[in-house]
CHARMM-style PDB file with segment names, atoms N, HN, CA, C and O in Angstrom:
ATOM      1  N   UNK     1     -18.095   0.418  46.964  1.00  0.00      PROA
ATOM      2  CA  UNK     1     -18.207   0.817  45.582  1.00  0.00      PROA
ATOM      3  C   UNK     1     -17.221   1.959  45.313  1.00  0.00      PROA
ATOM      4  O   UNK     1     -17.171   2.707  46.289  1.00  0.00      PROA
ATOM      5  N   UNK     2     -16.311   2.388  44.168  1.00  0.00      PROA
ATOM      6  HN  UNK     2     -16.352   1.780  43.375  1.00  0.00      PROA
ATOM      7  CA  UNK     2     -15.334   2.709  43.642  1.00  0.00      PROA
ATOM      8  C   UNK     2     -16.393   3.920  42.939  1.00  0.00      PROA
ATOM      9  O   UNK     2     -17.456   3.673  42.371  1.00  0.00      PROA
ATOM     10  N   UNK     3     -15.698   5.474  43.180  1.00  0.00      PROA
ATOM     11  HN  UNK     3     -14.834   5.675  43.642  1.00  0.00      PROA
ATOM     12  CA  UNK     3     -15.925   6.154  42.691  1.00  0.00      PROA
ATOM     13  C   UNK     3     -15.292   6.641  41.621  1.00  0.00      PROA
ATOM     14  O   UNK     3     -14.130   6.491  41.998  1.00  0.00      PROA
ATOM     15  N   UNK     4     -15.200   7.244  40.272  1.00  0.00      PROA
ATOM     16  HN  UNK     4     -16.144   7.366  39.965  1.00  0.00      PROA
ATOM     17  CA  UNK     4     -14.838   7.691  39.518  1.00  0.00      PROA
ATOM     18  C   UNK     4     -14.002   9.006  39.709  1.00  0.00      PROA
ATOM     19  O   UNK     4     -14.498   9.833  40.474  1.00  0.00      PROA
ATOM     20  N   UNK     5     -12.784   9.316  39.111  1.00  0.00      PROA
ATOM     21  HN  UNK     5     -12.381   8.644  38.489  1.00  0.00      PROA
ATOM     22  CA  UNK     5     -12.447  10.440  39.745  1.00  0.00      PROA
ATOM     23  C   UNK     5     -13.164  11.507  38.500  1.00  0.00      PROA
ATOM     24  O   UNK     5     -13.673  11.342  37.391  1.00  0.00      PROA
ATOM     25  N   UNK     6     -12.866  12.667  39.408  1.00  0.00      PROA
ATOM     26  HN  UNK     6     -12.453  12.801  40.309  1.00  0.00      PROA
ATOM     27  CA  UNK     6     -14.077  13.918  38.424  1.00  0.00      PROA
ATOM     28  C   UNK     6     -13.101  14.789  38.062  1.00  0.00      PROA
ATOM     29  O   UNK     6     -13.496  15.825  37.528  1.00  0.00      PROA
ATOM     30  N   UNK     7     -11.439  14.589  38.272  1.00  0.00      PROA
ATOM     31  HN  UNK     7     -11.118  13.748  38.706  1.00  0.00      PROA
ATOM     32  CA  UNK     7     -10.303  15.123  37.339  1.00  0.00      PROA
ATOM     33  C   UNK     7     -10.212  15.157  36.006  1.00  0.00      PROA
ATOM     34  O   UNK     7     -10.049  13.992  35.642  1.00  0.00      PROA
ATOM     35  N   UNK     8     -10.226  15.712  35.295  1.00  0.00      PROA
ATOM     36  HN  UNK     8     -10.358  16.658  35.590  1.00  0.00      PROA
ATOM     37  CA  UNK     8      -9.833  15.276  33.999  1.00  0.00      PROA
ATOM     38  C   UNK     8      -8.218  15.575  33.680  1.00  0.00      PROA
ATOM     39  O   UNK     8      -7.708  16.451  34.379  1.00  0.00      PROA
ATOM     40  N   UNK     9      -7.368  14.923  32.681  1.00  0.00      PROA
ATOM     41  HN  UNK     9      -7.783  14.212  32.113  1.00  0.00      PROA
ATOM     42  CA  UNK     9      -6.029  15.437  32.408  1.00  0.00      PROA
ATOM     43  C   UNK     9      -5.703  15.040  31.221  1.00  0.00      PROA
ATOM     44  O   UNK     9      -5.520  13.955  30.669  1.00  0.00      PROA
ATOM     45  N   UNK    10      -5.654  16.526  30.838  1.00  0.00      PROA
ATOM     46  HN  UNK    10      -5.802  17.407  31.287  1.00  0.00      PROA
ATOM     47  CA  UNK    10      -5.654  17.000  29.236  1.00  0.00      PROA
ATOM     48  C   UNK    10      -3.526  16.404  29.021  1.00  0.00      PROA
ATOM     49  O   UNK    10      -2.744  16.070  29.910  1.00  0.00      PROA
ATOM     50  N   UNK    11      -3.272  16.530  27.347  1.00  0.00      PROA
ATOM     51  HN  UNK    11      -3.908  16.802  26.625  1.00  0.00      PROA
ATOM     52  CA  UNK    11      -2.175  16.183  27.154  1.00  0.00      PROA
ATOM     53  C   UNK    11      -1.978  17.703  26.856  1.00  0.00      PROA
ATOM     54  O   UNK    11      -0.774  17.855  27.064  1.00  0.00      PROA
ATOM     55  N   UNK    12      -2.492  18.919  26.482  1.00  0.00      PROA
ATOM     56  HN  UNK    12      -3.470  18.796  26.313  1.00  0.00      PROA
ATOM     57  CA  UNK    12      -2.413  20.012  25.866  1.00  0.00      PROA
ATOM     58  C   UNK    12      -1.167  20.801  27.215  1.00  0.00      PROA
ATOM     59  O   UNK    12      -1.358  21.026  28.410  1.00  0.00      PROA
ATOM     60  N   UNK    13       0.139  21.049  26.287  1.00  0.00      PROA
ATOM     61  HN  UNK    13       0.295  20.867  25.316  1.00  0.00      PROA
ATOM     62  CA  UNK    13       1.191  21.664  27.359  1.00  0.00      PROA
ATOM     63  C   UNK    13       1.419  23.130  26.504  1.00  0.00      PROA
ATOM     64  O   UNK    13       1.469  23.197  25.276  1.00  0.00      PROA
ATOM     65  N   UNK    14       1.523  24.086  27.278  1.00  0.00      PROA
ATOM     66  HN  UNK    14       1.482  24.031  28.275  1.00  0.00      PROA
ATOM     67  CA  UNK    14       1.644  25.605  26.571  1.00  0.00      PROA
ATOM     68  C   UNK    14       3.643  25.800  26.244  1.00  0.00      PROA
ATOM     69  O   UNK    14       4.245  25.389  27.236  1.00  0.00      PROA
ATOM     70  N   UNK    15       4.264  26.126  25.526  1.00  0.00      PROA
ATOM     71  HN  UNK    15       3.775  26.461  24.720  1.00  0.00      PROA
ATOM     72  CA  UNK    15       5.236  26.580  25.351  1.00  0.00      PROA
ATOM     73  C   UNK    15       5.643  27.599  24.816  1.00  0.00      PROA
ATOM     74  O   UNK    15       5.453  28.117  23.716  1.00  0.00      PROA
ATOM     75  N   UNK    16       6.433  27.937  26.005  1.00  0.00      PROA
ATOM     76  HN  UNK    16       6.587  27.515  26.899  1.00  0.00      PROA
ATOM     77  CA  UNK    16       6.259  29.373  26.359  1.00  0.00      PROA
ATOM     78  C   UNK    16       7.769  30.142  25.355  1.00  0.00      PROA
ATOM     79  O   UNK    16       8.040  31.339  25.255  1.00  0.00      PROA
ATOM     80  N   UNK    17       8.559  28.874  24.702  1.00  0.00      PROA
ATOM     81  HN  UNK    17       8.338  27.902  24.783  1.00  0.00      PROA
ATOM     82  CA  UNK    17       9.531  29.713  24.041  1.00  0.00      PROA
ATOM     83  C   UNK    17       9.055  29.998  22.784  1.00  0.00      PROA
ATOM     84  O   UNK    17       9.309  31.129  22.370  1.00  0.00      PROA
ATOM     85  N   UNK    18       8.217  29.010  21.828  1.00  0.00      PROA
ATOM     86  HN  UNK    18       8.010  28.091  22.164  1.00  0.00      PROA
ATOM     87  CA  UNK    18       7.438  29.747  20.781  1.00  0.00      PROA
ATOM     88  C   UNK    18       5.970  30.354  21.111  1.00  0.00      PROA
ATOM     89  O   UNK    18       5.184  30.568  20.188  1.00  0.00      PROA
ATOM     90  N   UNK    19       5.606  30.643  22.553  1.00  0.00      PROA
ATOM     91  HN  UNK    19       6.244  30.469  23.303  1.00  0.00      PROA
ATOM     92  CA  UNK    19       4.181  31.424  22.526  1.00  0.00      PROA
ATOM     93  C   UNK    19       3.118  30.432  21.916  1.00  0.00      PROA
ATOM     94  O   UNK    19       2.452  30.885  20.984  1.00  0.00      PROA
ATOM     95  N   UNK    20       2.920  29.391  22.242  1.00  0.00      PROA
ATOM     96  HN  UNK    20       3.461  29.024  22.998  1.00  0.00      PROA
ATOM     97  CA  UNK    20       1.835  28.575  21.650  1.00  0.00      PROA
ATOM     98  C   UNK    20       1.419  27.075  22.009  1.00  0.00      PROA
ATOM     99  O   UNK    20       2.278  26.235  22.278  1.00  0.00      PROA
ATOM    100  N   UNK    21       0.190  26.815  21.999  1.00  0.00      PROA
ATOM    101  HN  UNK    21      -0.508  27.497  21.781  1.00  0.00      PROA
ATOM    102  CA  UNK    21       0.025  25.468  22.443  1.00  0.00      PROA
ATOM    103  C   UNK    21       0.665  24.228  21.470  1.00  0.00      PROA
ATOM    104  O   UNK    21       0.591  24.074  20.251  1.00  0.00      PROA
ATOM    105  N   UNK    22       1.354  23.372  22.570  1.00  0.00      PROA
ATOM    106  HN  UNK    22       1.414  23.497  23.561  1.00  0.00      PROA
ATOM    107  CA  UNK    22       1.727  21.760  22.243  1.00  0.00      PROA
ATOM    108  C   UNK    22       0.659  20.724  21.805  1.00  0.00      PROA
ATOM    109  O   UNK    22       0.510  19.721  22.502  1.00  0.00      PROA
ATOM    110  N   UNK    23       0.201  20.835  21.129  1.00  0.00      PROA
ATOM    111  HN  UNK    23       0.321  21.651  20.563  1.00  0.00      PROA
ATOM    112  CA  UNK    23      -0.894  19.994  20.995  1.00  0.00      PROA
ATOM    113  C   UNK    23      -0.535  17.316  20.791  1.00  0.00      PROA
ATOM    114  O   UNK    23       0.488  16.632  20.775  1.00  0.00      PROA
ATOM    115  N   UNK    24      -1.519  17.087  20.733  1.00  0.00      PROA
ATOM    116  HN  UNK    24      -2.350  17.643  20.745  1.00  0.00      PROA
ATOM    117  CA  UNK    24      -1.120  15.675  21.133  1.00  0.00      PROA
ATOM    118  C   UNK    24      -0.807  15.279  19.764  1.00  0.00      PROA
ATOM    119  O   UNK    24      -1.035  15.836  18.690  1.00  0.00      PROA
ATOM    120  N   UNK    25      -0.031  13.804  20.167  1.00  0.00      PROA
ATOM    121  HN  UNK    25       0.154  13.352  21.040  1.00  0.00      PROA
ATOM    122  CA  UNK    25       0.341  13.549  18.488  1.00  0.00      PROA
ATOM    123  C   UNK    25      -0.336  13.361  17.445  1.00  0.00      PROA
ATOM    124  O   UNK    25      -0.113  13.807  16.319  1.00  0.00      PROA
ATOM    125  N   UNK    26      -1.468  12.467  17.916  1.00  0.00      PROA
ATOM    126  HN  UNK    26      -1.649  12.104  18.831  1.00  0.00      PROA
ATOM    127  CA  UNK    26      -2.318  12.660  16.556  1.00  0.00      PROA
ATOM    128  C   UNK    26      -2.339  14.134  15.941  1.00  0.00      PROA
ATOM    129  O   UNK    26      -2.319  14.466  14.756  1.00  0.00      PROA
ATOM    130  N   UNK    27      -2.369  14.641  16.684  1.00  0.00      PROA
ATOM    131  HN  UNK    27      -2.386  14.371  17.647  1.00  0.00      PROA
ATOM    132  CA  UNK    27      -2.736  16.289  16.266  1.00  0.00      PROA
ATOM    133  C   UNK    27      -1.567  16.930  14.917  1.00  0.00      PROA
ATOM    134  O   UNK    27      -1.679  17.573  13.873  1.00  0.00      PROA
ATOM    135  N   UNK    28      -0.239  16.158  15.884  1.00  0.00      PROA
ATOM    136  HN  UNK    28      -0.148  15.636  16.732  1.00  0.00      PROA
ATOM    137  CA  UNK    28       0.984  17.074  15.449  1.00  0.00      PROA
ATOM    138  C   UNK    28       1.286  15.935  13.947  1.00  0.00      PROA
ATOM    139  O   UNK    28       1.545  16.438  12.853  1.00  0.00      PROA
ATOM    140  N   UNK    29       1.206  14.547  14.119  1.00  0.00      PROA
ATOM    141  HN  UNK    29       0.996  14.139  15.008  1.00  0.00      PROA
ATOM    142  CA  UNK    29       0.589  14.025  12.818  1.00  0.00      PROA
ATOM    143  C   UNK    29      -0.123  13.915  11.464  1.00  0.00      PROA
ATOM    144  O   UNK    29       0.146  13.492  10.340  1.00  0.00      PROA
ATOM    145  N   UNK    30      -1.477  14.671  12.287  1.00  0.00      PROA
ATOM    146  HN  UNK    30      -1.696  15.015  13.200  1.00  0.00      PROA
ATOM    147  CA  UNK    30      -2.300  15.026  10.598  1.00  0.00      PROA
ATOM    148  C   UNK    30      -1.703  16.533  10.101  1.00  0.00      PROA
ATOM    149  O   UNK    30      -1.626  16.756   8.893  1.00  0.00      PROA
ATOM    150  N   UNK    31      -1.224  17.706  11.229  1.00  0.00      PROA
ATOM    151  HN  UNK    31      -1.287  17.525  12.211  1.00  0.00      PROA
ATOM    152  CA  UNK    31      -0.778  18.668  10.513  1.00  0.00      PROA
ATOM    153  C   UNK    31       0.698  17.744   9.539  1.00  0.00      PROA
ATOM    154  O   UNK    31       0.459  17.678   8.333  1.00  0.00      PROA
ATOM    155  N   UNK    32       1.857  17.198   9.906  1.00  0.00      PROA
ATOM    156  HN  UNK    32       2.051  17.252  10.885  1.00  0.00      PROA
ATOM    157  CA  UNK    32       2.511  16.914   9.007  1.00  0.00      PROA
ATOM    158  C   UNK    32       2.304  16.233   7.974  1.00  0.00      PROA
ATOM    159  O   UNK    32       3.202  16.268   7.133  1.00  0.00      PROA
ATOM    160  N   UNK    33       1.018  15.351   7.661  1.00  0.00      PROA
ATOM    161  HN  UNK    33       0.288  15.322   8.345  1.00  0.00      PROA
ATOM    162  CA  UNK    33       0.451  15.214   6.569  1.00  0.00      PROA
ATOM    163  C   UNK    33       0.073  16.265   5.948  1.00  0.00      PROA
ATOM    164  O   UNK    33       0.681  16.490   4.902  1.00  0.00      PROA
ATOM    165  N   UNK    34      -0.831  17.073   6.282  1.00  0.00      PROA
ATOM    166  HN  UNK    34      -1.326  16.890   7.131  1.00  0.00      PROA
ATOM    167  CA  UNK    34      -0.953  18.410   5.650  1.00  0.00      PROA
ATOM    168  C   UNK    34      -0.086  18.960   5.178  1.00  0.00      PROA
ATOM    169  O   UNK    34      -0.456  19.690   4.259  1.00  0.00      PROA
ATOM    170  N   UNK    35       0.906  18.969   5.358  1.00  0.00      PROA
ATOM    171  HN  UNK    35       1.207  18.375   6.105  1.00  0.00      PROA
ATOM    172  CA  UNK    35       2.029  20.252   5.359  1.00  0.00      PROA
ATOM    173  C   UNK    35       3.024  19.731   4.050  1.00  0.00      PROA
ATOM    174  O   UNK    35       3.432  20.384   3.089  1.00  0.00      PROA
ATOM    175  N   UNK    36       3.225  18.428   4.373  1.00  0.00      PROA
ATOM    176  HN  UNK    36       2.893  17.897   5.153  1.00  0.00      PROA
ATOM    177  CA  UNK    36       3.903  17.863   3.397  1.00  0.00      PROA
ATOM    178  C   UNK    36       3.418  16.893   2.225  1.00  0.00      PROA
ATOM    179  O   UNK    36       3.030  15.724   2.248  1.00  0.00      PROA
ATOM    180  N   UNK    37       3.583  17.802   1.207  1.00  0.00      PROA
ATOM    181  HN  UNK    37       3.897  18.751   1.188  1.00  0.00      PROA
ATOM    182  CA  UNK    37       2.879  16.819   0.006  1.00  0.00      PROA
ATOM    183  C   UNK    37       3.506  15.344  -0.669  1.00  0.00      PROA
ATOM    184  O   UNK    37       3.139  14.730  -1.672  1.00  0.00      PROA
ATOM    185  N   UNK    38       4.500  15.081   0.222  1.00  0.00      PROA
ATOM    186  HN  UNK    38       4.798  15.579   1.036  1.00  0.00      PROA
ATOM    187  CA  UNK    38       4.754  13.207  -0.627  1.00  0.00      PROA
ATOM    188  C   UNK    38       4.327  12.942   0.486  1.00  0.00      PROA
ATOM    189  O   UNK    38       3.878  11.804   0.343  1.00  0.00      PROA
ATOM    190  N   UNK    39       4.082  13.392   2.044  1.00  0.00      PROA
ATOM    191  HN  UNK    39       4.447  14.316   2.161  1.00  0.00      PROA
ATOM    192  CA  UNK    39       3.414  12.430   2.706  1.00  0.00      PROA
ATOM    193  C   UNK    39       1.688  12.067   2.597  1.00  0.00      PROA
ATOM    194  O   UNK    39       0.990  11.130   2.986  1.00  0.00      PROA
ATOM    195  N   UNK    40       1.489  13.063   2.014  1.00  0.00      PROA
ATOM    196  HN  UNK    40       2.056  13.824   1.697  1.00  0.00      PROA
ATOM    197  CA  UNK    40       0.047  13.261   1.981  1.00  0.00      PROA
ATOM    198  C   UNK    40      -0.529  12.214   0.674  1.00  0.00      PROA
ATOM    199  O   UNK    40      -1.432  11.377   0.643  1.00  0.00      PROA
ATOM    200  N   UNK    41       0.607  12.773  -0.523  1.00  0.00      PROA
ATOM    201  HN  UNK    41       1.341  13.453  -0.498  1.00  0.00      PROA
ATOM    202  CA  UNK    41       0.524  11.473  -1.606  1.00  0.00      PROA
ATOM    203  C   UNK    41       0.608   9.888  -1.065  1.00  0.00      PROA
ATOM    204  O   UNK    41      -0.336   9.140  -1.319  1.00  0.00      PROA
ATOM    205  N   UNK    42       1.866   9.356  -0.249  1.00  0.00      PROA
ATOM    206  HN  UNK    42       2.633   9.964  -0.043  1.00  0.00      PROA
ATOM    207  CA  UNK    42       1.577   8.649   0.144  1.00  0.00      PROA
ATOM    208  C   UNK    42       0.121   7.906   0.802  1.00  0.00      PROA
ATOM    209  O   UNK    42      -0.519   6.952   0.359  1.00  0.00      PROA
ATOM    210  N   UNK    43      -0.077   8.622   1.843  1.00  0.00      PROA
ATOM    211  HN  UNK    43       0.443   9.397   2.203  1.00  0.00      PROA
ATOM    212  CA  UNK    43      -1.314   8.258   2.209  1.00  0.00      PROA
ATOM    213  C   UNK    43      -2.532   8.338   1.702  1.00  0.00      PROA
ATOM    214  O   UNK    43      -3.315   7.509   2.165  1.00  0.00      PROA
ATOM    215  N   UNK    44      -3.025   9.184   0.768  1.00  0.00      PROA
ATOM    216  HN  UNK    44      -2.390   9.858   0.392  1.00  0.00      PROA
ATOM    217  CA  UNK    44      -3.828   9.201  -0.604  1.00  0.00      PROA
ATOM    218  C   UNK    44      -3.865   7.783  -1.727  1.00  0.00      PROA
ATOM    219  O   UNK    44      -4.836   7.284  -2.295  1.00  0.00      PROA
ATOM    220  N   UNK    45      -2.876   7.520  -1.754  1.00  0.00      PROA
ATOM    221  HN  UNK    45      -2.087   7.925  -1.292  1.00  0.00      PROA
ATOM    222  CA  UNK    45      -2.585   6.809  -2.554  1.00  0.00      PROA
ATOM    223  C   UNK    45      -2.555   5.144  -2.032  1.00  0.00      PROA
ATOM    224  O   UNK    45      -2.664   4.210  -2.827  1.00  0.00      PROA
ATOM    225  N   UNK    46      -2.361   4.949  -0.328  1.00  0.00      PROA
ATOM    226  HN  UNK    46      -2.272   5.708   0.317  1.00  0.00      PROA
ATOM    227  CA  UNK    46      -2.765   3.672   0.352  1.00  0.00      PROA
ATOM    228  C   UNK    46      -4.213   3.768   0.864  1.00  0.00      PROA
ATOM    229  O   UNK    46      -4.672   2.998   1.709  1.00  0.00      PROA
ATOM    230  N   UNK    47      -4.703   4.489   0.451  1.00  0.00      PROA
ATOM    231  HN  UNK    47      -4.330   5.114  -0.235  1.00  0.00      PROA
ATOM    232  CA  UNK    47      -5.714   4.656   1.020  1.00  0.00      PROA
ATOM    233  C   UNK    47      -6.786   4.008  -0.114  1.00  0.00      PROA
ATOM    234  O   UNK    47      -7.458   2.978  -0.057  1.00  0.00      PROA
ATOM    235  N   UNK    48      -6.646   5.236  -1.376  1.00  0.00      PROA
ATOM    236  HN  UNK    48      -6.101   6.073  -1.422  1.00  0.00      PROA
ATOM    237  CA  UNK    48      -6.593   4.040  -2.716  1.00  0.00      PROA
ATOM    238  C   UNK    48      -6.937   3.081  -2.539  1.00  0.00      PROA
ATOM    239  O   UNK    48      -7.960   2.529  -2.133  1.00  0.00      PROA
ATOM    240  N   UNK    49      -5.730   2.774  -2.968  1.00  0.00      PROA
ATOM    241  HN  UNK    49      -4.899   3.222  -3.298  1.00  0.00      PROA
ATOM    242  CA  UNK    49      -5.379   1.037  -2.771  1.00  0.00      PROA
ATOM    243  C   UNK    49      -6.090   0.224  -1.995  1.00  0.00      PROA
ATOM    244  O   UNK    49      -6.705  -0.759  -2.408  1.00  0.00      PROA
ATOM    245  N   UNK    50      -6.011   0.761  -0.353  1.00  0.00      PROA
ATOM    246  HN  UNK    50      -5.511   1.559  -0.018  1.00  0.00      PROA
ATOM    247  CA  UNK    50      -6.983   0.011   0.237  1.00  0.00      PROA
ATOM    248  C   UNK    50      -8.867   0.037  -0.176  1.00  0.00      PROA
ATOM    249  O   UNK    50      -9.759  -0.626   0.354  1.00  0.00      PROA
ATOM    250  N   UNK    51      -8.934   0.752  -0.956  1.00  0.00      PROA
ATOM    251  HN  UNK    51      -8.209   1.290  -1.386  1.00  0.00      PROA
ATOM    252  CA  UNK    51     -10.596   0.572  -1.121  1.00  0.00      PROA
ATOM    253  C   UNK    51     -10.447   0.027  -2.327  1.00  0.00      PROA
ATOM    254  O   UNK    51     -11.385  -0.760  -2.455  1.00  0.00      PROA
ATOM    255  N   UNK    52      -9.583   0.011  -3.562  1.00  0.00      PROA
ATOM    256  HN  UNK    52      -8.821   0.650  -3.458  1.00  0.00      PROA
ATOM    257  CA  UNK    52      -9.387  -0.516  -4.610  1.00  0.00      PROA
ATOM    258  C   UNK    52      -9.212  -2.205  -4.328  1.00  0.00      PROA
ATOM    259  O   UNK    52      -9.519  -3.002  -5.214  1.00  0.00      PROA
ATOM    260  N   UNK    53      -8.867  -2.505  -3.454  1.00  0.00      PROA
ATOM    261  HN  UNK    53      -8.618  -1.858  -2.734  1.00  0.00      PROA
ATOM    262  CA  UNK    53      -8.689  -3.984  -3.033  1.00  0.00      PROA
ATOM    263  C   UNK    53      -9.173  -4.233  -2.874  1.00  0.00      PROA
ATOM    264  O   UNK    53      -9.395  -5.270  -3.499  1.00  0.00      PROA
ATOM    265  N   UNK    54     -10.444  -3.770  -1.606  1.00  0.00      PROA
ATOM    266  HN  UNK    54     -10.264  -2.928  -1.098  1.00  0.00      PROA
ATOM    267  CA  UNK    54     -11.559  -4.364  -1.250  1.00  0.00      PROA
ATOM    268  C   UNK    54     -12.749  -4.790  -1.869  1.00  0.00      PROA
ATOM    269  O   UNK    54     -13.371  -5.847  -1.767  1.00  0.00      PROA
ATOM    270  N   UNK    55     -13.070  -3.158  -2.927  1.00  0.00      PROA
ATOM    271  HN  UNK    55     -12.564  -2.299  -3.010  1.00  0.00      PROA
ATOM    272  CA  UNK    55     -13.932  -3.589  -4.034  1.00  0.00      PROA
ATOM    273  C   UNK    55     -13.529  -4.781  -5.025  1.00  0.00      PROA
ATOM    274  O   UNK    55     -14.452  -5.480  -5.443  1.00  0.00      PROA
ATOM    275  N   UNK    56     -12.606  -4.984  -5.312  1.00  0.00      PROA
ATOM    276  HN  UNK    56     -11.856  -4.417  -4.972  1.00  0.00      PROA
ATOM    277  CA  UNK    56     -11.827  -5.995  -6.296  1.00  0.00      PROA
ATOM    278  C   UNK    56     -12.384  -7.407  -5.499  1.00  0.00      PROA
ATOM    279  O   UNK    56     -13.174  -8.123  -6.115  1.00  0.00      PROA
ATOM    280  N   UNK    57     -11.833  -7.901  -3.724  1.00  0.00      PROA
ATOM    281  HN  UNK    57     -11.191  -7.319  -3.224  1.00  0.00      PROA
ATOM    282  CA  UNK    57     -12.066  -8.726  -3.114  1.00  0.00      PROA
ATOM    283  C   UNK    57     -13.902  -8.936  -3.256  1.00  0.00      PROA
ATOM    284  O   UNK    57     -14.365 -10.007  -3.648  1.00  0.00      PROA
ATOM    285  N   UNK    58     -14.465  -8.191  -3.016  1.00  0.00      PROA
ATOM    286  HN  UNK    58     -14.090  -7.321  -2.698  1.00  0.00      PROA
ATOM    287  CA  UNK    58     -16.108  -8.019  -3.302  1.00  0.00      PROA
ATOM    288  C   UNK    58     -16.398  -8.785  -4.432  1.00  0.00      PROA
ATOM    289  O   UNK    58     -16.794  -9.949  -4.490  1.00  0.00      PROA
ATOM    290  N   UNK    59     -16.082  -7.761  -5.575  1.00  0.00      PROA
ATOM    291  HN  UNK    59     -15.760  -6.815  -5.527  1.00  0.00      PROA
ATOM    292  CA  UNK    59     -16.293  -8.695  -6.200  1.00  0.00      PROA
ATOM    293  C   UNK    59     -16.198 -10.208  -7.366  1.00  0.00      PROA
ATOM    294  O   UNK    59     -16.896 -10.786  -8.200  1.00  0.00      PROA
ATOM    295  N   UNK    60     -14.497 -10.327  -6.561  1.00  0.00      PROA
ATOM    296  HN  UNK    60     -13.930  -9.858  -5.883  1.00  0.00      PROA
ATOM    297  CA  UNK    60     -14.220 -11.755  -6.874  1.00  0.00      PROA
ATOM    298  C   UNK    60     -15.158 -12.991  -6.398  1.00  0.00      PROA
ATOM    299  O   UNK    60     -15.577 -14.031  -6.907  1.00  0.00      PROA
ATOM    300  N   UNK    61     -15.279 -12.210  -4.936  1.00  0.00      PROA
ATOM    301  HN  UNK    61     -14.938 -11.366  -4.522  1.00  0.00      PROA
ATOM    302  CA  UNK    61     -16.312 -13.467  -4.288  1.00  0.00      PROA
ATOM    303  C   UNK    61     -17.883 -13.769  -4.634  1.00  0.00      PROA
ATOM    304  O   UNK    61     -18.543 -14.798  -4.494  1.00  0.00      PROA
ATOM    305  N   UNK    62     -18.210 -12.539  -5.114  1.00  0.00      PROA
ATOM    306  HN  UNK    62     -17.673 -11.702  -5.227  1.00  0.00      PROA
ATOM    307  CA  UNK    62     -20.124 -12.215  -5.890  1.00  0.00      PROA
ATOM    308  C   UNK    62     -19.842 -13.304  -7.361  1.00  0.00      PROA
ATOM    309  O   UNK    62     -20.515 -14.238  -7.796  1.00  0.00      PROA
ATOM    310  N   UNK    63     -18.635 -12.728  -7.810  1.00  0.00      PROA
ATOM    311  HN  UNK    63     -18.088 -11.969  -7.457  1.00  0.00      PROA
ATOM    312  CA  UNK    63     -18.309 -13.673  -9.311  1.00  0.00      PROA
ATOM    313  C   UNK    63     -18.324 -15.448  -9.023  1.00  0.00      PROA
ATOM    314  O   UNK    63     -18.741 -16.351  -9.749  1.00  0.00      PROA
ATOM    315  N   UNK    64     -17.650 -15.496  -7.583  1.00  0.00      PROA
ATOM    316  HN  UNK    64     -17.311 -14.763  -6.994  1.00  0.00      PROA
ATOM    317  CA  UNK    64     -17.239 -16.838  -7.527  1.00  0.00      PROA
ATOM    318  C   UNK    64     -18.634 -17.601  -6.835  1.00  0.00      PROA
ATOM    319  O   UNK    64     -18.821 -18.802  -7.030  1.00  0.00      PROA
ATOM    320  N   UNK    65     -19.368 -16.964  -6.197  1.00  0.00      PROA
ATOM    321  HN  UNK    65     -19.216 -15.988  -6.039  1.00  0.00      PROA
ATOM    322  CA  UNK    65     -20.896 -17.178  -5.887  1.00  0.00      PROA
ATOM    323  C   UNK    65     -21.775 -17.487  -6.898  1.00  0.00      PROA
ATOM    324  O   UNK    65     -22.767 -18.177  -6.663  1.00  0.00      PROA
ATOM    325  N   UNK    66     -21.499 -17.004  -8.140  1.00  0.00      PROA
ATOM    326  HN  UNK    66     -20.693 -16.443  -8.331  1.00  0.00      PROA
ATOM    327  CA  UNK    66     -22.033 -17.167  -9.291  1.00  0.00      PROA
ATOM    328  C   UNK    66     -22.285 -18.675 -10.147  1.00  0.00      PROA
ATOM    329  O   UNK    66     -23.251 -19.306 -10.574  1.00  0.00      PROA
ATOM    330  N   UNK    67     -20.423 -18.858 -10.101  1.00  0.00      PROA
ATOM    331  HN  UNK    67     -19.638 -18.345  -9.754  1.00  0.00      PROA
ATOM    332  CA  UNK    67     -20.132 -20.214 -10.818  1.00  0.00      PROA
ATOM    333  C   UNK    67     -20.371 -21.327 -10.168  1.00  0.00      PROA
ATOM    334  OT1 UNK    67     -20.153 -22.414 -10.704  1.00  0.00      PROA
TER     335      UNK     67
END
């Protein structure tokens, strides 16, 4: 039977020329959404869309259940 190792290994790397932690991409991702407002519009705005579609898909099919 195969034991599990009890290492863990973080992606978090310290850099030492700006004094501060590297954090992982997702990480370094949602801050540049944050930071930048047409990306943030962008994604606001597909995001939208994507629930605006779905409700729409909903209820085309409740309508078409109907007839």
């Amino acid at each position: 039977m195969m034991e599990y190792a009890k290492d863990e290994i973080f992606t978090i790397r310290y850099n030492i020329k700006k004094d501060e932690l590297e954090y992982p991409i997702r990480k370094r991702i949602r801050e540049k959404i944050r930071k930048n407002k047409v990306l943030s519009l962008f994604f606001m705005m597909g995001l939208t869309f994507i629930i605006l579609d779905i409700t729409f898909i909903y209820y085309f099919f409740s309508l078409l259940t109907k007839i």
